[in-house]
Each structure stands twice: as structure tokens, then as C-alpha cells.
C-alpha positions in Angstrom: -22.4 -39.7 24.8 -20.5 -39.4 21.8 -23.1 -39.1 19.5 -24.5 -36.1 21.8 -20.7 -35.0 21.7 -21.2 -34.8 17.8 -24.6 -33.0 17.6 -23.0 -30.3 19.6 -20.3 -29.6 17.8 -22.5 -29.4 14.5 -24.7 -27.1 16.5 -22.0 -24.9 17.3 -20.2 -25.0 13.7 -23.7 -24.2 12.3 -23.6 -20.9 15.1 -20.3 -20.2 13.4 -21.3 -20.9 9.9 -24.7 -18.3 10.1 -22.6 -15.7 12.5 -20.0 -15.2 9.6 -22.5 -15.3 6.6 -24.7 -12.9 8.2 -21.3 -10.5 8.3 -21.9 -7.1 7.0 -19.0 -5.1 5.4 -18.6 -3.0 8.7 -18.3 -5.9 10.8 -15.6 -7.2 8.4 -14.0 -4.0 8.6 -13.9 -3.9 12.4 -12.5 -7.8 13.0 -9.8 -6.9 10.3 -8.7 -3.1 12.2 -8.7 -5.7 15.4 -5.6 -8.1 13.9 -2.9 -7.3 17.5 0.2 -8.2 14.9 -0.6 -4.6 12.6 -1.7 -7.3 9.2 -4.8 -5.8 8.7 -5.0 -6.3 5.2 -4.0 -9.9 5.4 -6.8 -10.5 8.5 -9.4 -8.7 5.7 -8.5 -11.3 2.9 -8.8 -14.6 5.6 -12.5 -12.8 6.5 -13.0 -12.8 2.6 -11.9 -16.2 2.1 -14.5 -17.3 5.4 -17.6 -15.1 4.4 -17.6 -14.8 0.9 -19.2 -12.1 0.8 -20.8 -10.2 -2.9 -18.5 -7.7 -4.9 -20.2 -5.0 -3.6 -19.6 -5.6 -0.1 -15.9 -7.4 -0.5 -15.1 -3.1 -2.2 -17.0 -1.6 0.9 -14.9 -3.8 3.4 -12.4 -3.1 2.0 -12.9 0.8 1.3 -13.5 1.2 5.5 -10.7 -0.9 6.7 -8.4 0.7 4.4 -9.4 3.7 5.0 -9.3 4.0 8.7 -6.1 2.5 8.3 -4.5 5.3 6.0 -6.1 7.8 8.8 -5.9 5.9 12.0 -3.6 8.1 13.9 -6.0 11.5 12.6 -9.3 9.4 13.7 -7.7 8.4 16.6 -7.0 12.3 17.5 -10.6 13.3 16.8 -11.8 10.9 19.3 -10.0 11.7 22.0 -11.3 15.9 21.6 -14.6 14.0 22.1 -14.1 11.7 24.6 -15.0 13.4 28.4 -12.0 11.8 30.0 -9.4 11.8 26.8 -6.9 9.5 28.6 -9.2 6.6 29.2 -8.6 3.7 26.9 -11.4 2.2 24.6 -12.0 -1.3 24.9 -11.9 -2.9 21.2 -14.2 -3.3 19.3 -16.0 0.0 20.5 -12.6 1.8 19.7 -12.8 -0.1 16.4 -16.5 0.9 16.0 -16.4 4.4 16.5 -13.1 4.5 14.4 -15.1 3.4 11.3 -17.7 5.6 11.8 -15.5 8.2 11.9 -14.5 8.0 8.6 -17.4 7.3 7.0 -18.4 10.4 8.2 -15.5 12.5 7.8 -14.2 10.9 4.4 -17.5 8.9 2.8 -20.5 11.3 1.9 -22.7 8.7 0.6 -24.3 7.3 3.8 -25.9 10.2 5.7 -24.2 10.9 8.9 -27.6 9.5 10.8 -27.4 6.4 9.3 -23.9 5.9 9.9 -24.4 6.2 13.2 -27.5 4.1 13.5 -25.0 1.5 12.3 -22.4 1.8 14.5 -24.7 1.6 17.4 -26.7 -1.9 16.1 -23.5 -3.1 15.3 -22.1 -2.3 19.3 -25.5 -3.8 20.3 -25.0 -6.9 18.0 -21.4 -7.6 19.1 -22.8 -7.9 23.3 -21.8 -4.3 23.8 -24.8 -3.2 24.2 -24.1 -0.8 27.7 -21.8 1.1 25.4 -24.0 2.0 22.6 -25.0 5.1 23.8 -21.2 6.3 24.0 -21.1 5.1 20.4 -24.4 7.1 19.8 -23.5 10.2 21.7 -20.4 10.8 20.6 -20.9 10.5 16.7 -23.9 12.4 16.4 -22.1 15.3 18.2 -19.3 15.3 15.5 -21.8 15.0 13.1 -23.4 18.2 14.8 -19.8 20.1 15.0 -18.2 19.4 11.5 -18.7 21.1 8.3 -19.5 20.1 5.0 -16.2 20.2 2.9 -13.8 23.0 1.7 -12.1 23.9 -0.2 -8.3 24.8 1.7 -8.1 28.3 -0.2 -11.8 29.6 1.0 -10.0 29.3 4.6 -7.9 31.8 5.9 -5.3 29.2 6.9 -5.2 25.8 8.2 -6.1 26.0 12.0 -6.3 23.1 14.4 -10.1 23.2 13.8 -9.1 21.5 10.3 -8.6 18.1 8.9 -7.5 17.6 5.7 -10.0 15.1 3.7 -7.7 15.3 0.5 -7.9 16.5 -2.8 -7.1 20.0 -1.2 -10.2 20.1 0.7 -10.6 19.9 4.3 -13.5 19.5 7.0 -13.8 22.2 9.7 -15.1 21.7 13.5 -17.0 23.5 16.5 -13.7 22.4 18.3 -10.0 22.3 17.9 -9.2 18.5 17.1 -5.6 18.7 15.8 -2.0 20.0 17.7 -2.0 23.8 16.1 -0.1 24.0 13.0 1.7 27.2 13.9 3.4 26.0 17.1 3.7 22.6 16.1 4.0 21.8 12.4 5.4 18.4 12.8 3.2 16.7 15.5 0.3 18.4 13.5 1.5 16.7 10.2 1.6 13.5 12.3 -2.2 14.0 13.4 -3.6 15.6 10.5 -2.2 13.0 7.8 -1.3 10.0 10.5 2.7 10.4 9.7 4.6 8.9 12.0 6.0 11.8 14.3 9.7 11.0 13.2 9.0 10.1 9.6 7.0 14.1 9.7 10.0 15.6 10.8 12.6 14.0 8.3 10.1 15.1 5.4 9.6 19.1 6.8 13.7 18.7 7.1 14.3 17.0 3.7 11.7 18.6 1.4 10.5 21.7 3.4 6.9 21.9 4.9 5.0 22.8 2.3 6.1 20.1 -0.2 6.0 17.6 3.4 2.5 18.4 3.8 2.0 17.4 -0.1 3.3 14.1 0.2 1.4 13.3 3.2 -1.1 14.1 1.5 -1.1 12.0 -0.9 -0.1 9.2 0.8 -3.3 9.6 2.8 -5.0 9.6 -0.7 -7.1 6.0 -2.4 -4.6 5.2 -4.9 -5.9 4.3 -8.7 -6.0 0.7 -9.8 -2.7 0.9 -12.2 -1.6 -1.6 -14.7 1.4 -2.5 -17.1 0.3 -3.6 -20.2 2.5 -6.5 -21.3 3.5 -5.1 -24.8 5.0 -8.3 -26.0 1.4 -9.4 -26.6 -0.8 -6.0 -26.6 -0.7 -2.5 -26.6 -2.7 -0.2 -24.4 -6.0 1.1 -26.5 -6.6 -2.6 -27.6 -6.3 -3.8 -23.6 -8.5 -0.7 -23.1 -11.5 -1.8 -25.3 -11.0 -5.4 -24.0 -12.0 -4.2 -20.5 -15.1 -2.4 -21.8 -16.6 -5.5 -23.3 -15.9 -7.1 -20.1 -18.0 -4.0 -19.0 -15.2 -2.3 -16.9 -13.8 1.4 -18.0 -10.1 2.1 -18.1 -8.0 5.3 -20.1 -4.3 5.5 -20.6 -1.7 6.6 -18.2 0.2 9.2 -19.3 3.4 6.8 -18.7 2.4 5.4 -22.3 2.9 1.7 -21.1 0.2 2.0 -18.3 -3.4 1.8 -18.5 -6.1 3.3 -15.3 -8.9 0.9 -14.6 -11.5 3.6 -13.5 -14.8 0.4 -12.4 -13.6 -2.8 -11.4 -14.2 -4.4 -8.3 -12.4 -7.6 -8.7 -9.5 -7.0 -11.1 -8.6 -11.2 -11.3 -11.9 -11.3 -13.0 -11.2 -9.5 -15.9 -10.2 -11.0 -19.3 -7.0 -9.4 -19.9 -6.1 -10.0 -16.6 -6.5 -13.6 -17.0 -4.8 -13.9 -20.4 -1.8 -12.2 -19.3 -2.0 -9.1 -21.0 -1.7 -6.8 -17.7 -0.1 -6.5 -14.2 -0.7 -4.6 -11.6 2.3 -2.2 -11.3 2.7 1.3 -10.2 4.2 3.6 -13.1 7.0 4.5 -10.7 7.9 1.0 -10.4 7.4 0.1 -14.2 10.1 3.0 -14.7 12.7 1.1 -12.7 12.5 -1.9 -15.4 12.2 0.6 -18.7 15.5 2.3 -17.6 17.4 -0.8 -17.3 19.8 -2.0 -20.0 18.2 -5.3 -20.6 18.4 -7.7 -23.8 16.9 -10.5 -25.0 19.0 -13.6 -24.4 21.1 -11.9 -21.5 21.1 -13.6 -17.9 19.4 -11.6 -15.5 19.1 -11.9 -11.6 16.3 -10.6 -9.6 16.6 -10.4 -5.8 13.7 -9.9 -3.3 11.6 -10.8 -6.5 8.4 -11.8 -4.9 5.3 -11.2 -6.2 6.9 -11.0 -9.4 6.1 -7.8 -11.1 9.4 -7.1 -12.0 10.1 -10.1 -13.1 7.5 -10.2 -15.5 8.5 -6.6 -16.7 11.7 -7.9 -17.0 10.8 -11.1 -19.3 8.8 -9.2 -21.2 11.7 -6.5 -22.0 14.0 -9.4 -23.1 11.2 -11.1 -25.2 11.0 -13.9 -22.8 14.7 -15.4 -24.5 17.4 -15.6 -22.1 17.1 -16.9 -18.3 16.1 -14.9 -15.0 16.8 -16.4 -11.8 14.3 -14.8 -9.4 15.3 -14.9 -5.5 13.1 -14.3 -2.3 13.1 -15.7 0.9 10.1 -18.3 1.0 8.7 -21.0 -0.7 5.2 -19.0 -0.6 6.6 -15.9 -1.9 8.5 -17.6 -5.1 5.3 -19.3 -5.7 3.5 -16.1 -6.3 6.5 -15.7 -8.7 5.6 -19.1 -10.3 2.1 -17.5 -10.5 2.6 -14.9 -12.3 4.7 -16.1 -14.7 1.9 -18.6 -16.1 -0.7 -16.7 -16.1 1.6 -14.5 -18.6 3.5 -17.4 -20.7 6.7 -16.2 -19.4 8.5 -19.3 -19.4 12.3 -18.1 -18.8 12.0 -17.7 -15.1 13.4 -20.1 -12.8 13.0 -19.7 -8.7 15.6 -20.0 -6.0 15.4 -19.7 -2.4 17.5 -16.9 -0.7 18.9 -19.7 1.5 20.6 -21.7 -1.9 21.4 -18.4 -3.2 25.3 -19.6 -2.7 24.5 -21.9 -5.8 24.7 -18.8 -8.0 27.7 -18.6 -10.0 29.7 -15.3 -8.9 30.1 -13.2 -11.8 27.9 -14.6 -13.8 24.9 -12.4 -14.6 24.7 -9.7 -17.4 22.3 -7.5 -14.8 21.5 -7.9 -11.2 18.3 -6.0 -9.6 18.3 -5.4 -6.0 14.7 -4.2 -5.0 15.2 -4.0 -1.8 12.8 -4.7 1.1 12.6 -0.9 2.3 10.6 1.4 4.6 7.7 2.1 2.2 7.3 5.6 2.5 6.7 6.4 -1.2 3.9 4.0 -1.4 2.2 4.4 1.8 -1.3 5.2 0.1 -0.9 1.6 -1.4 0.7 0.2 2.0 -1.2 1.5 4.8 -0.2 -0.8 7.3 4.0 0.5 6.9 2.8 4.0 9.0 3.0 1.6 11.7 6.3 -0.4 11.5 7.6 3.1 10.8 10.7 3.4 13.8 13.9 4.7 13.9 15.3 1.1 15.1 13.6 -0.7 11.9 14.9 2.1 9.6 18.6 1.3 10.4 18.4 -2.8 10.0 16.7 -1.9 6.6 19.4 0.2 6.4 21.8 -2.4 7.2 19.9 -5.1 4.7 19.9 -2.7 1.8 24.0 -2.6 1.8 24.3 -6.1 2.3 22.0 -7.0 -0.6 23.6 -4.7 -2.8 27.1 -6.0 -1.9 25.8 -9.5 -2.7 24.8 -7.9 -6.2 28.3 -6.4 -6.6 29.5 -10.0 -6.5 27.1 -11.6 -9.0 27.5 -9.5 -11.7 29.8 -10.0 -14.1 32.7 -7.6 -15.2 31.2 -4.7 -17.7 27.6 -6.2 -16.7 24.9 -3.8 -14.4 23.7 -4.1 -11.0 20.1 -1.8 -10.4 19.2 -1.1 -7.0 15.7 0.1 -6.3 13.5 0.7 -3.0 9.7 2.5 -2.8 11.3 4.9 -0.3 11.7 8.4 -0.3 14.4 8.6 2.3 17.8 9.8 1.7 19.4 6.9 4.1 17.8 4.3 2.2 18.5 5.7 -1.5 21.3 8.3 -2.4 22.8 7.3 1.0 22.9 3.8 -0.4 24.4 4.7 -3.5 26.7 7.0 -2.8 28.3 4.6 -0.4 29.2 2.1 -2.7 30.4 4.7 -5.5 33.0 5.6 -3.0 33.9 2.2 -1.0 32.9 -0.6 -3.9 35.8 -1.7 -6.3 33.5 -3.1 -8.5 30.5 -0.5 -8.5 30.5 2.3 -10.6 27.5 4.7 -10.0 25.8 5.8 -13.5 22.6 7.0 -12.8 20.1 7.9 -10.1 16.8 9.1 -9.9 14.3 9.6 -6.8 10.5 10.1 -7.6 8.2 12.0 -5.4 4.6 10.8 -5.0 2.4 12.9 -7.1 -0.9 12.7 -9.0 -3.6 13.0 -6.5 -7.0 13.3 -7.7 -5.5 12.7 -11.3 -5.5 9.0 -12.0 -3.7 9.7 -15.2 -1.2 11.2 -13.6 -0.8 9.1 -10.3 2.5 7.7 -9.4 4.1 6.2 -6.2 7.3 7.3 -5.1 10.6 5.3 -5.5 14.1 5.5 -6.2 16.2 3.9 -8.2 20.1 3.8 -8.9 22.4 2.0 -11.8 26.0 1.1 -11.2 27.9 -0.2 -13.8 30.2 -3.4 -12.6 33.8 -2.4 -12.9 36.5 -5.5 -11.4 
């Protein structure tokens, strides 16, 4: 009996082992968009790790779960103009299914639409759904039927609720109104056409005025360039250039100076500089942060919510890797991604602590103290798909509340004449100036300096591309 016992178990372990080596890209993408808890990128690296699947289809996972991600809330809106009763709910993974579709046939143009949906209904059939594959079927070949190829915004008279946006400033036009109309309702049609949370759309039209709201939402509907820092102690940015192309990858510089584009590489851990330390992935708007502070080599330097480490690294590398950084963050796993970092770029002047022991810190003892705080992600949510949904009014305000008390804690660190730099990859007044502001008036040790708040822009100009982000310098005064 327990040798029979055995023998099954194998048997079904073997089921398991062929069912997820035989996983194509789309049915990667589909488990992944299926994670309940909102992690879908974090479900799509476990798949990864299980399936192992080639370069090529690790980017095109990747590319559709992504993707429908950034543009859930617009796909979700298209299917429901298609569906016959609009207020019956999809059973997953059909939802899932026709979701990924959808953008590969709004957004991709390198799969014909027939093929696309010849996929989507072997995939229903494969995953025992087989009595829904001609919904599948039905309804993607009639929005393949009913949509245009794309235009150009300014060849239409104006955007209509016939419209979606595809980015770039082109758009898609249908048989059918898909979207809320743009004239009666700019902000839920803001919400649908560029999947914006409905109160995050209306605090942009109120704080940057519609047209420059739509802008932003655009881009942050946009695939964001593979950007890296180029760790200058060690290289400079043409000689890290013609290291990648003998590793047969392409990359130009940023127009930061400090940054380089990566333009074909799949897997960026593979390449040689990478691996030597002689880049780090790092937005320009967050490499900015770390240029504009007033650090030297040999000072003491504290770095809260460090985890994964970029800063840091910027940070050793601006003081010549003499002095000491502590680097703070809440986990063991997250100050390990710290660690990490640091070897693979010789920075040996970094030394972890867990926020729980961060009472062991001397008060007043740290030349420079930077708080980048854990934030609502709304300048980077082309790099942060998932933060569209944890997007509420509730969450904004403990953020809120999180922000002040990590700054506070940085106001007590410091020492006299020393700097405290707060930073967040927000774009939201509560979360930045608010911030700021506050502790100018209120702190008796916090002298405000400096602030600056950068809009997302660069879209469809890789050399141009930057997140947006704020930052803010006090000077330590008592």
C-alpha cells in the first residue's frame, strides 16, 4: 500500500511537472493577472522561477501581464460594451483570457488579431473551459471587426467616447462608444480611458488642469525604458555603452549625463556591467534626489526605508565609498537586497539595521539623514502598475501619517548644522509640499532649503524619460 501510495504521488508530481513546462507566455500571464492579493508581478516571478521558461517568452509574459495590468480598468470597460448582459460577472480565468486578448489587440500589432484570438480560445479550451470558448471567440473577433487601425489624436476631430488612447498620442477608434464621454464626464473618462483611479483622476484635473492630467495619465499608462545609473566611481557612460554592445545589447545616453538607456536586453542581470557593478537600475528622477544632496566622503550618512538599495549605492558612490551609511528598512529580506547590491558593486561602507533596533542609533549623530519615504506611487505608476489598485483615499492618509513620522524621526537623528532629505515618487501635494511645509512651520530643528517636484515626462523618448518624484532638503537647525 505504501509503495502504491508512492507511485501516485510521482505520477501526479510528473502531471504537475509536464503541465507547467508546457506553459506558454499567455498562460503565465493569465495565472499571474489571477493572484486575489493585487501582487501580480510577484505571482509572475514565482511562475518564472517554476517554469523556466526561454528569454523570449520570460519578455512576452511579462509584456502581457504588465500590460493588462497598466490598462486593466480601460480593458475592463471595453468588455463590458461587448458583453450582452454588461452586469454579469466573468468567472476567472475567462475574464483573465479575454482581458489579455484584449490588449494584444488593442496595444500589440505583431500577432494578427485572428491569431490572437485563436489563442485565447485553445487556451479557454485547454484550461477545462471549453463551453465558454465561443464567448471568448465571439466577442474578440467582433472587436477586432469594430476597431480601427491606429491614429493619430490630431487627424480626429476630438476625443469621443468611441476612443481609447493607445499612447504615444495615438488612439484606436470603435463601431461603438466604449468609454464615459469625455465632455460630460472628464474625470470618470480619465479613469476609464487611462485606468486612473476615479479619485486619484480628479485630484490631477484639480491640481494640474485637464489637459496636463490627461498627459500624465498618459504616460503612466506608457512601457517605461530600461534606465540605468552608471556608477562613476568605476566608469563613465560611453565606455559602459560599448561594454553592452560586446555583450551584444544596444544602449545610448540619457540626457541626465549620469544615465545610460538599454534599448535590447531581455535579461538585464545577464549583462557584464551589470554584474561587475558598473550600473543600477535607477530612474533619472530618482538619481536626481542623491546628485542634489550635500554629501562627502567620510561623512555619516543615514538612509531610511533603504531597501533595495539604489540610493544607497548612489549614495556610496558620491562619498567614494569612505565614511559609513547605516541603511534602515523593515525586514530582514529587504536589507538583504541591500547587502546585495552592495557586493555586487564593492561598496563596502554600508552597514544594515532593522527598523525595529533603529532606537540603537545615536540621536544627533549623522551628518545627512534621507527619508524616502514609502508613498502612494503616483509618479511611477508606468513602473508600478500594481499601486492603481491600492490607490484609496484611506491608504493615502496613513501614508500621510507615516511620511511625518518618519521625517520627525529624521529631525532627531541628525545632527545640529547637518541635512535631513525627504523624498517620495509621488506627485501629490499631501504627500510632498504638504509634507514639507509642515515641518518648516512646526519643526524646531528643520529648516526648509529647497524643494523640487518632477512631473512624469518623456514618453516615446527614452532619452528623455523620467519618473515623477519629489524631493525636499531641510537644513537641521537645534
Amino acid at each position: 500500500m505504501i509503495i502504491g501510495s508512492k507511485k501516485k504521488k510521482k505520477t501526479k508530481e510528473a502531471l504537475k511537472l509536464n503541465a507547467l513546462t508546457s506553459e506558454t507566455s499567455r498562460d503565465m500571464a493569465v495565472r499571474a493577472l489571477r493572484d486575489k492579493k493585487g501582487n501580480v508581478s510577484a505571482h509572475l516571478r514565482r511562475l518564472m522561477a517554476e517554469t523556466s521558461p526561454s528569454t523570449q517568452d520570460r519578455a512576452l509574459a511579462r509584456e502581457l501581464t504588465m500590460g493588462v495590468t497598466r490598462h486593466r480598468d480601460t480593458l475592463e470597460t471595453i468588455l463590458k460594451a461587448y458583453l450582452k448582459n454588461p452586469k454579469k460577472k466573468l468567472l476567472s480565468p475567462i475574464r483573465e483570457i479575454i482581458l489579455v486578448g484584449l490588449y494584444q489587440i488593442l496595444f500589440l500589432h505583431r500577432v494578427p488579431a485572428f491569431a490572437v484570438v485563436d489563442e485565447a480560445v485553445e487556451q479557454t479550451k485547454k484550461l477545462h473551459h471549453k463551453r465558454q470558448s465561443g464567448l471568448v471567440n465571439g466577442l474578440l473577433r467582433t472587436v477586432a471587426r469594430e476597431i480601427s487601425k491606429p491614429i493619430a489624436e490630431c487627424m480626429e476631430p476630438s476625443l469621443g467616447p468611441c476612443h481609447v488612447p493607445i499612447g504615444e498620442g495615438m488612439l484606436r477608434r470603435f463601431k461603438r462608444d466604449v468609454m464615459p464621454d469625455p465632455e460630460t464626464n472628464p474625470v470618470k473618462h480619465m479613469a476609464k480611458a487611462w485606468s486612473i483611479p476615479f479619485p486619484l483622476g480628479k485630484l490631477w484635473i484639480k491640481n494640474f488642469g485637464l489637459s496636463e492630467a490627461r498627459r500624465i495619465a498618459s504616460h503612466s499608462c506608457a512601457r517605461p525604458p530600461m534606465i540605468a545609473r552608471v556608477n562613476q566611481t568605476r566608469a563613465d557612460v560611453q565606455s559602459v555603452i560599448d561594454m553592452i554592445k560586446l555583450d551584444g545589447g544596444q544602449a545610448r545616453p540619457h540626457e541626465n549625463g549620469c544615465s545610460i538607456v538599454i534599448d535590447s536586453c531581455n535579461d538585464l542581470t545577464k549583462l557584464g556591467a551589470f554584474r561587475q557593478g558598473l550600473i543600477q537600475p535607477q530612474d533619472p528622477t530618482a538619481t536626481a534626489v542623491v546628485n542634489a544632496m550635500d554629501v562627502q566622503p567620510g561623512m555619516r550618512v543615514l538612509d531610511l526605508c533603504a531597501a533595495p538599495g539604489t540610493k544607497t549605492t548612489h549614495l556610496a558612490e558620491r562619498m567614494n565609498n569612505t565614511g559609513e551609511i547605516i541603511a534602515v528598512d523593515v525586514s530582514a529580506s529587504k536589507l538583504s537586497r541591500v547587502k546585495e547590491s552592495c557586493k555586487r558593486m564593492n561598496i563596502t561602507i554600508v552597514e544594515t539595521v532593522r527598523a525595529l533596533d533603529i532606537a540603537s542609533l545615536e540621536p544627533g549623530s549623522f551628518d545627512v539623514v534621507l527619508v524616502d519615504a514609502p508613498c502612494s506611487n503616483t509618479g511611477v505608476l508606468s513602473r508600478r502598475p500594481e499601486a492603481r489598485g491600492r490607490f484609496t483615499n484611506k491608504n493615502f492618509f496613513t501614508l500621510n501619517h507615516n511620511q511625518q513620522v518618519l521625517t520627525n524621526q529624521a529631525a532627531i537623528l541628525a545632527k545640529p548644522g547637518g541635512q535631513v532629505v525627504y523624498s517620495t515618487c509621488s506627485i501629490e501635494h499631501l504627500e510632498n509640499q504638504a509634507i514639507a511645509e509642515w515641518f518648516n512651520e512646526n519643526s524646531k530643528r528643520l529648516e526648509l532649503i529647497e524643494q523640487t517636484q518632477t512631473l512624469p515626462a518623456g514618453e516615446g523618448c527614452p532619452e528623455k524619460w523620467h519618473d515623477g518624484g519629489y524631493f525636499a532638503k531641510f537644513k537641521v537647525t537645534g
